[in-house]
C-alpha positions as CSV (number, residue, x, y, z in Angstrom):
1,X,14.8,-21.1,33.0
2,X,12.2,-18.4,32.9
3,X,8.2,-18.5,33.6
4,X,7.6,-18.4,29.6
5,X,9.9,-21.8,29.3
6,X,7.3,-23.3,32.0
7,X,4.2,-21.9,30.4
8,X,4.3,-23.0,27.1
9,X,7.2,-25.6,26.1
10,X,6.6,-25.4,22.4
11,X,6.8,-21.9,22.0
12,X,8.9,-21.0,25.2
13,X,11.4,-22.9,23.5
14,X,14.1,-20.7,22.2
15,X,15.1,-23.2,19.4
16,X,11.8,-23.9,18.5
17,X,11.4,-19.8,17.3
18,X,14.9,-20.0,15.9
19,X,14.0,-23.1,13.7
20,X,10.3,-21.1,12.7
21,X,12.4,-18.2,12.1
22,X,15.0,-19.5,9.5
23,X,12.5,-21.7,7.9
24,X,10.2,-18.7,7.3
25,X,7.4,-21.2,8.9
26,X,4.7,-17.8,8.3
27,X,2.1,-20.1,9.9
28,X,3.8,-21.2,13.1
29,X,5.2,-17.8,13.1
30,X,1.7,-16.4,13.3
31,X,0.8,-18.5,16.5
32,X,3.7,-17.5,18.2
33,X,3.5,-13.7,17.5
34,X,-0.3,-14.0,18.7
35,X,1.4,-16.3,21.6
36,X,3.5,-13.8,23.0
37,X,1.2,-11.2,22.5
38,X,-1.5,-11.9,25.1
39,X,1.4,-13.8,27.8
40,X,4.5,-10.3,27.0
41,X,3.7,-6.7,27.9
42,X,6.8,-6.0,25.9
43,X,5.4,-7.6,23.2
44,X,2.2,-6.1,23.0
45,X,2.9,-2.6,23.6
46,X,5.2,-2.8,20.2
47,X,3.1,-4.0,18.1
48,X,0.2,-1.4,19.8
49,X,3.1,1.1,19.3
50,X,3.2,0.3,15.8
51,X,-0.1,-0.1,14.7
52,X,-1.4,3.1,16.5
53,X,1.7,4.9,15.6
54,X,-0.7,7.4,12.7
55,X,-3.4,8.6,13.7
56,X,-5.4,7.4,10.1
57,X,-6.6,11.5,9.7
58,X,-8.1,11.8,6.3
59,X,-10.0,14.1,4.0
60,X,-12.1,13.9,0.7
61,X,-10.8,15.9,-2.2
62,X,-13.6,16.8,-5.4
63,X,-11.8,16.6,-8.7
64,X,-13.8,19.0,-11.2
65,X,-12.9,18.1,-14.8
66,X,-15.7,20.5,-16.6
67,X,-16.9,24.1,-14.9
68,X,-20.0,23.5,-16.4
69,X,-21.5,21.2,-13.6
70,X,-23.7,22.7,-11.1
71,X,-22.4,23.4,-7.6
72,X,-25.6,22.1,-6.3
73,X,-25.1,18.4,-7.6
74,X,-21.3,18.1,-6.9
75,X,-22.4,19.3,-3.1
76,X,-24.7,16.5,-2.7
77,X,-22.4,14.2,-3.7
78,X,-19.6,14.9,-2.0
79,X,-22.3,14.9,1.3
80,X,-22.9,11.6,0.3
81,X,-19.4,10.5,0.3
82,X,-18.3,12.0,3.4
83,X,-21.4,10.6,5.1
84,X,-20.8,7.2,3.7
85,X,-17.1,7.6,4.6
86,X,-17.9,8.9,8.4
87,X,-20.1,5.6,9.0
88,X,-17.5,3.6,7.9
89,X,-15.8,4.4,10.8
90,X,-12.2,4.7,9.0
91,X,-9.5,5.9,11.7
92,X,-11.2,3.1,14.1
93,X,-11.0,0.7,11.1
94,X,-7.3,1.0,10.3
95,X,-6.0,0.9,13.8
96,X,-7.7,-2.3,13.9
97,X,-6.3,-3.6,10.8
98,X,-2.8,-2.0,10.8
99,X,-2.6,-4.2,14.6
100,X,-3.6,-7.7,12.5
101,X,-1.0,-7.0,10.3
102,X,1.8,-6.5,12.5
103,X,0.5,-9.1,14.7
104,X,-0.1,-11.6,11.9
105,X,1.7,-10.4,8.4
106,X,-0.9,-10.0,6.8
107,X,-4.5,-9.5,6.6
108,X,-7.5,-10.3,4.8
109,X,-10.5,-8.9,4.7
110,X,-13.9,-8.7,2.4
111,X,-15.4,-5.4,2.1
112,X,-19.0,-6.0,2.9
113,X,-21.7,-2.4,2.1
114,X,-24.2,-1.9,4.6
115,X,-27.1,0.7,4.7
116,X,-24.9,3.9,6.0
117,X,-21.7,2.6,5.5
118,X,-19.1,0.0,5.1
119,X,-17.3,-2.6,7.3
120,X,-14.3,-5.3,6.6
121,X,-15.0,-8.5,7.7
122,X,-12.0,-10.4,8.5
123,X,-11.1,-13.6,6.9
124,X,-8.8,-16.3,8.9
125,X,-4.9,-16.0,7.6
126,X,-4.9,-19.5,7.5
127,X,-7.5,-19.9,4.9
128,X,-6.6,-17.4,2.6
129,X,-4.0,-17.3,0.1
130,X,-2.9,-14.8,-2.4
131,X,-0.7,-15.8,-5.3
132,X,-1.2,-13.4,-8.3
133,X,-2.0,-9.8,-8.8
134,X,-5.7,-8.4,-10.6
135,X,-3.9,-5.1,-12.2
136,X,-2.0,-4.0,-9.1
137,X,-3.9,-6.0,-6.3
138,X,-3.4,-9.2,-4.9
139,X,-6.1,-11.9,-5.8
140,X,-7.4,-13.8,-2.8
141,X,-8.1,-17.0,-2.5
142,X,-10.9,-18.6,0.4
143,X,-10.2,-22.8,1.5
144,X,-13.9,-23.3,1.6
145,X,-12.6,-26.1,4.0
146,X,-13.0,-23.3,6.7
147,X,-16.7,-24.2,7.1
148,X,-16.1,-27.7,7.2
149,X,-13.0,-27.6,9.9
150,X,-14.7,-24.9,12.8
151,X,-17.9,-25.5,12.4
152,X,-18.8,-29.8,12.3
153,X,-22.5,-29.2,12.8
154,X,-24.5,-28.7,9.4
155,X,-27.2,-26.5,11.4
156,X,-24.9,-24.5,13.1
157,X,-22.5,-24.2,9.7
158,X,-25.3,-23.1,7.5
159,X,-25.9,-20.6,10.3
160,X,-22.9,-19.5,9.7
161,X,-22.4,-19.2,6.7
162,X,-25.8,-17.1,5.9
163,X,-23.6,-14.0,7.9
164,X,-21.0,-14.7,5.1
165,X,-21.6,-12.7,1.6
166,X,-23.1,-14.4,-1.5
167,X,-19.9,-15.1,-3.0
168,X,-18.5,-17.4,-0.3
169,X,-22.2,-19.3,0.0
170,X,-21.3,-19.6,-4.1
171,X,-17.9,-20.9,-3.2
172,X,-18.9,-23.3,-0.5
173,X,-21.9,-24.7,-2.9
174,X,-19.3,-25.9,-5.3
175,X,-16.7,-26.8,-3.0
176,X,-19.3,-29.7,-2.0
177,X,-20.1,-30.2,-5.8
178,X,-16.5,-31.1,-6.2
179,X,-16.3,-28.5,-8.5
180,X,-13.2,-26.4,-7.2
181,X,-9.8,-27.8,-8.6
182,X,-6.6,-26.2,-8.4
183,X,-3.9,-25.9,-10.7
184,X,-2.9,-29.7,-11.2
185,X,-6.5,-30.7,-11.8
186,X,-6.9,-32.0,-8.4
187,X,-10.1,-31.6,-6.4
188,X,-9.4,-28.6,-3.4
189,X,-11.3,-26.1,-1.7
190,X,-9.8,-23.0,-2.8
191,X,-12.4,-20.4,-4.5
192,X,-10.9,-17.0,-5.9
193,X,-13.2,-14.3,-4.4
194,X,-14.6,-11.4,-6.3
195,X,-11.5,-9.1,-6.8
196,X,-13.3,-5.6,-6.1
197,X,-14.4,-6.9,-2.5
198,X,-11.8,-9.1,-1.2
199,X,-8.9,-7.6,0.1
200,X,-5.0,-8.1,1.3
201,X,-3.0,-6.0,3.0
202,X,0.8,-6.6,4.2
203,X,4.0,-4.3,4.6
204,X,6.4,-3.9,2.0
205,X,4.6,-7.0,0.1
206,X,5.7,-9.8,3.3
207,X,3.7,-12.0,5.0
208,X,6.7,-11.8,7.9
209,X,5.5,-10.8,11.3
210,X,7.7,-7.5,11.6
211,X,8.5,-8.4,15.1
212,X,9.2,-11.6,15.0
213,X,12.7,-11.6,15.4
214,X,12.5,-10.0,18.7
215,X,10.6,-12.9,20.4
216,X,14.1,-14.7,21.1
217,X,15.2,-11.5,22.7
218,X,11.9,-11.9,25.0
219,X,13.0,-15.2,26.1
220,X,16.5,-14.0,26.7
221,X,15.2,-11.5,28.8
222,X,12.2,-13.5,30.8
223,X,15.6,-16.2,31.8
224,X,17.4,-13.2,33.2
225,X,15.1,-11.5,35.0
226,X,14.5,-15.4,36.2
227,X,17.8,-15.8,37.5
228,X,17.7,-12.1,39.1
229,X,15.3,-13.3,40.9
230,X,16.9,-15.9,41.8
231,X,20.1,-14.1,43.0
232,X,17.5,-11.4,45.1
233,X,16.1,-14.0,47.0
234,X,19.8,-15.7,47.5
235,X,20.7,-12.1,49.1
236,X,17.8,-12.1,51.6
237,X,18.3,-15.5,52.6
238,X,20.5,-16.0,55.9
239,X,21.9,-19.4,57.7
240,X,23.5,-19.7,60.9
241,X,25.7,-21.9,61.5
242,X,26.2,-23.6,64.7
243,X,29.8,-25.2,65.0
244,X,29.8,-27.4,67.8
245,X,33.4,-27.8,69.6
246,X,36.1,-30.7,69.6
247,X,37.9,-31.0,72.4
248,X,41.8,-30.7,72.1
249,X,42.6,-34.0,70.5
250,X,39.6,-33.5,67.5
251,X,37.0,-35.6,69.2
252,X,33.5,-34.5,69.1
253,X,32.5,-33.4,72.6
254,X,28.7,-34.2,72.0
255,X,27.8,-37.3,70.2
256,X,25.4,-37.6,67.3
257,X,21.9,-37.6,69.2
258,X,23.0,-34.6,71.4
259,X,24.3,-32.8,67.9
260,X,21.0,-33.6,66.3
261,X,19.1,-32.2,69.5
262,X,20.8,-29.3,69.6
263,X,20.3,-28.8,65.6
264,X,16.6,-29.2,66.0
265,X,16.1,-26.9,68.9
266,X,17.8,-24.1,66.8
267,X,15.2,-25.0,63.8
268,X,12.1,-24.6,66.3
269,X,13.6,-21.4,67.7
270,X,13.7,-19.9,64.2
271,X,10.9,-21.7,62.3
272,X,8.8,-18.2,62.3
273,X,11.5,-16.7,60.9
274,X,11.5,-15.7,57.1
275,X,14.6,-16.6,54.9
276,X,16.4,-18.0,58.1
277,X,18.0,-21.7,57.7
278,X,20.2,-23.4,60.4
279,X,22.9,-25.6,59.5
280,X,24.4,-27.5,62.6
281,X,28.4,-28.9,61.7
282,X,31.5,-30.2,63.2
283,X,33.1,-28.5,60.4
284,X,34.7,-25.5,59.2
285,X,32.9,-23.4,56.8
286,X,34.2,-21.4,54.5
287,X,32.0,-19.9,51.5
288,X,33.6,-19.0,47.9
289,X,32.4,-15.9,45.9
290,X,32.8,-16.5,41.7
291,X,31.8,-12.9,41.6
292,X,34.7,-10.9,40.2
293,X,35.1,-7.8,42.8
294,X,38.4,-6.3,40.4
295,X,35.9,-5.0,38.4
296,X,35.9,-1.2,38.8
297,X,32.5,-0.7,37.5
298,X,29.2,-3.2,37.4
299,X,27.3,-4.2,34.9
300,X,23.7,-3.9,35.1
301,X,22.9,-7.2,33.1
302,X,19.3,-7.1,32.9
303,X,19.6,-3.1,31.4
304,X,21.9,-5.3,28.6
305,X,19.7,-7.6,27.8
306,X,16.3,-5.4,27.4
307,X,18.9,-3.4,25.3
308,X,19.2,-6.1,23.3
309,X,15.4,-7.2,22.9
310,X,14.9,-3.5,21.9
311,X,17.3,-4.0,19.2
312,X,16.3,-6.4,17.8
313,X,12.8,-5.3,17.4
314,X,14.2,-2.1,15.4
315,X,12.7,0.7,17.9
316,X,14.3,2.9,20.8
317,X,14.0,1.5,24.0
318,X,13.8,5.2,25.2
319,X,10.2,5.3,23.4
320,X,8.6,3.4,26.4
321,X,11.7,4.7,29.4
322,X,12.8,7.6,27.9
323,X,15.6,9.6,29.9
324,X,16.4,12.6,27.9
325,X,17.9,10.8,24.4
326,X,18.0,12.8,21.5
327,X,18.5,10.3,19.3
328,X,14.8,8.9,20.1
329,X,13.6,11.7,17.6
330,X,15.1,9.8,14.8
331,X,14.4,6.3,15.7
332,X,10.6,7.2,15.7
333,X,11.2,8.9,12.4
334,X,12.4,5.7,11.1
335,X,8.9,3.8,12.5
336,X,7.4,6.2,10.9
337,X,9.2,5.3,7.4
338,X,8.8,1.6,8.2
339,X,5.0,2.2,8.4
340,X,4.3,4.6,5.7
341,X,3.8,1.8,2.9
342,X,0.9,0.7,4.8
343,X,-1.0,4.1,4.9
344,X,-0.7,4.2,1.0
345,X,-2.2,0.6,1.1
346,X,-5.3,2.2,3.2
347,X,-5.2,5.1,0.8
348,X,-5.7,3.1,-2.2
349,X,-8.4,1.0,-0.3
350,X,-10.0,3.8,0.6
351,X,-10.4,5.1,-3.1
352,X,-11.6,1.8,-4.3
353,X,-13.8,1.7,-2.1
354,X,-15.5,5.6,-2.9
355,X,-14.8,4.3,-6.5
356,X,-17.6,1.4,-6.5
357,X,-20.4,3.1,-4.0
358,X,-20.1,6.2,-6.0
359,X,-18.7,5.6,-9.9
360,X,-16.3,8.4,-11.4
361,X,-18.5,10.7,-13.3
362,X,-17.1,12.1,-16.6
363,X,-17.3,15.5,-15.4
364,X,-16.2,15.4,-11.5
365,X,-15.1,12.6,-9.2
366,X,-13.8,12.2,-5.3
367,X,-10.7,10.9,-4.1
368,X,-10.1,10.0,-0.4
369,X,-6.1,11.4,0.8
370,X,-4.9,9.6,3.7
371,X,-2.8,12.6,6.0
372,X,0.7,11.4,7.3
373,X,-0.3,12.3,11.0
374,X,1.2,10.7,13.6
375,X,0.8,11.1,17.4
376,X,4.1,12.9,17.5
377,X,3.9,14.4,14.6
378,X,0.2,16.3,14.6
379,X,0.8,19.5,16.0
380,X,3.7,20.7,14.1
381,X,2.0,19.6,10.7
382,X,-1.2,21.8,12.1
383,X,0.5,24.7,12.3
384,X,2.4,24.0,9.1
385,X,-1.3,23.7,7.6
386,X,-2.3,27.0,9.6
387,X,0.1,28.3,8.2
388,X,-0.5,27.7,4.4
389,X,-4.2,28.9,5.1
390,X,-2.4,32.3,5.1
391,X,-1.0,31.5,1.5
392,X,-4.2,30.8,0.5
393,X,-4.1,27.0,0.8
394,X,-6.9,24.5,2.5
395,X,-8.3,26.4,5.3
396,X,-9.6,22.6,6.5
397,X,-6.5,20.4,6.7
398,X,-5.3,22.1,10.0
399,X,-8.4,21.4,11.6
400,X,-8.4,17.9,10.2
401,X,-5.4,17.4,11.2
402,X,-5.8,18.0,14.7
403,X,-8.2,14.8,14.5
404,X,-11.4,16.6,13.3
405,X,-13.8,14.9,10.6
406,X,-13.7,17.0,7.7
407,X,-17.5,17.0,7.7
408,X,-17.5,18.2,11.3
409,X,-15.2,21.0,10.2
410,X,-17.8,21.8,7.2
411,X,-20.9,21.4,9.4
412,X,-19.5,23.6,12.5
413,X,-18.6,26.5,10.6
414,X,-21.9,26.4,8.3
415,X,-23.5,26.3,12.1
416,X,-21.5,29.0,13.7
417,X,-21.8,31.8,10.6
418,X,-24.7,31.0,9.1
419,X,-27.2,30.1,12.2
420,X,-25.4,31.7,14.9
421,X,-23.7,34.3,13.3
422,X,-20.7,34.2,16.2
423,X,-19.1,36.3,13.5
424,X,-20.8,39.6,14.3
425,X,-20.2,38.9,18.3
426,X,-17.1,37.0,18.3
427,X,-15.0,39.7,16.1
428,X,-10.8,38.9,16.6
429,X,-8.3,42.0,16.6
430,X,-7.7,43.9,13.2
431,X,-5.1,41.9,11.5
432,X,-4.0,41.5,7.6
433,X,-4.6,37.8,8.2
434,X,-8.5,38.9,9.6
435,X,-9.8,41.7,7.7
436,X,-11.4,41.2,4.0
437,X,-9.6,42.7,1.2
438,X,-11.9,45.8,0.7
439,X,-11.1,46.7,4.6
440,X,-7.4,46.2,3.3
441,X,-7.5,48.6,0.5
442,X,-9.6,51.3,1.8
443,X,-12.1,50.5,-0.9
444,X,-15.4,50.1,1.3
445,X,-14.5,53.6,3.1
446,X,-14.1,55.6,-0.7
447,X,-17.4,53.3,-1.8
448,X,-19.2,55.1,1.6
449,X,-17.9,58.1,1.1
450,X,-18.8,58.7,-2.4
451,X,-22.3,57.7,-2.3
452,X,-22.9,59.8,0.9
């Protein structure tokens, strides 16, 4: 039952994603995550929920180790990194990545430099492997059988493979040397790739498709809504019966022809007629309801079922229908946890990255911070933020926080006070938080006064 059962038998198959699921089959797991992706809107819009849950805000922060440095130089450099960093195009970057992962597991990726920035190019999951750690990073590993499998003509593979960085055309050369064995000696097509470019990202170190184990919940729910449909149209539909009479002793009054002639003018009476049938019988007629009408209540079954499906994905099912819960609050709080380890993951990739365009310098370096923003979270950690600014803390990270590239923040101020000067028209109401500290002590009044 169900339109996913007659769409795709394999994967429509409720056993079929039981058996993937206690095997841990990660690869036939993949294709049906990706399955039910493009074919459920359920689907989708969780793992779009997830992957888009943070916003991917982030900020560069200077680390001076020696006062002696010139302001001038550590200036230009940190230009240069938040320039680099901009073209990159980070936030857009992660969504896209953070929406693989949850899609597929995992993802892998090769950090490729270009003139203003940096992009990932993505590698196929079922290509790459990843079985040791270089210091606290997975090593990744490319089946140089890749080129060889999708792409069987040699013009159109070398093609390829020229948009691919040196190290896989390096990999590929000795693949066809016979050059790349694996553990056991034997001959294979697995190359390690340079550890500083090639990448691996996951959450909380699993391959496992996080939502995986809500997909039997999606079939459950396409069969019901199946058989609702089923029983809607079974309401609509009406039959008249025609009970011809029997005279006083049972006999039939008309015979067979004359039965079947009356039958069949009743049918081309009604035949424009939608959800009509005729039946035409001798017979009594009597139908039985199985429905159980000592039930005080009833039971909305398809509200239990998405219930369920919800459930088993982990999330609130008031998130996408939300009719005035208060526990939703702390369910996203929870998605929110469950996603935090991969914004670290993007922290640290970010930093490696700023690490080998611009090398730590003995006397000052940059780290990249990723913020904790969320799309329901953004405005109360901007006033928190505003806030500190008040304390003396980061007068940016409220306005990066509200979604603003720190270098947009630098460049509109520098614009506003220094080339339009909107602070000698635009002048906000006396305040402790608005006037300078002389204004505040009286001391540029006494400093007037005494040289006049």
């Amino acid at each position: 039952m169900g339109a996913l059962k007659k769409t795709n038998r394999t994967y429509g198959d409720k056993n079929t994603i039981l058996r993937a699921l206690a095997t841990k089959n990660y690869e036939q797991l993949r294709e049906i995550s990706n399955y039910y992706y493009e074919v459920s809107g359920i689907y989708e819009r969780l793992c779009k929920y997830f992957a888009y849950l943070y916003r991917y805000d982030w900020y560069v922060v200077p680390y001076v180790e020696d006062d002696t440095v010139k302001e001038d130089k550590i200036l230009s450099e940190f230009s240069k990194v938040l320039n680099y960093l901009d073209n990159s195009n980070i936030k857009y970057m992660c969504g896209n990545v953070a929406l693989e992962v949850i899609k597929n597991g995992c993802y892998y990726g090769y950090i490729v430099d270009t003139a203003k920035g940096m992009t990932l190019q993505q590698l196929p999951v079922a290509y790459c492997r990843s079985r040791y750690l270089v210091g606290d990073q997975p090593a990744v590993e490319f089946n140089m059988k890749f080129f060889d499998d999708k792409f069987p003509n040699i013009e159109g593979r070398m093609r390829i493979l020229k948009m691919f960085p040196e190290d896989f055309v390096k990999g590929y050369v000795l693949y066809k040397k016979g050059r790349l064995k694996d553990d056991d000696g034997q001959v294979c097509g697995w190359y390690l790739l340079d550890p500083d470019s090639a990448i691996k990202l996951n959450l909380n170190g699993s391959d496992y498709p996080i939502l995986a184990n809500a997909i039997p919940s999606i079939l459950d729910l396409d069969a019901a809504q199946d058989l609702d449909r089923r029983k809607t149209m079974q309401k609509l539909l009406k039959v008249i019966i025609q009970k011809l009479p029997l005279d006083k002793n049972g006999d039939l009054i008309f015979d067979v022809d004359e039965a079947k002639d009356i039958h069949n003018n009743a049918v081309q009476m009604l035949k424009r007629a939608v959800g009509v049938d005729v039946m035409t019988t001798f017979a009594d007629v009597d139908v039985a309801d199985l429905a159980d009408k000592n039930t005080a209540t009833t039971t909305d079954d398809l509200e239990r079922v998405e219930r369920t499906l919800f459930n088993a994905a982990g999330v609130s099912q008031n998130l996408f229908n939300t009719d005035g819960n208060l526990a939703l609050e702390k369910s996203v709080l929870n998605d929110e946890a469950s996603m935090r380890n991969l914004i670290l993951q993007f922290q640290i990739l970010m930093n490696k990255i700023v690490d080998r365009k611009f090398p730590g310098k003995k006397k000052y370096n940059f780290r990249v911070i990723m913020l904790e923003t969320t799309v329901y979270n953004y405005i109360e950690l901007a006033k928190m933020y505003k806030e500190q600014v008040q304390l003396g803390y980061s007068k940016m990270l409220p306005q990066i926080a509200m979604g603003h590239l720190q270098s947009a923040v630098i460049a509109n101020a520098h614009f506003e006070n220094e080339i339009l000067h909107l602070y000698e028209i635009m002048i906000p109401p006396m305040m402790s938080s608005t006037m300078n500290p002389e204004a505040i002590l009286g001391q540029k009044n006494q400093s007037k006064a005494q040289s006049s």
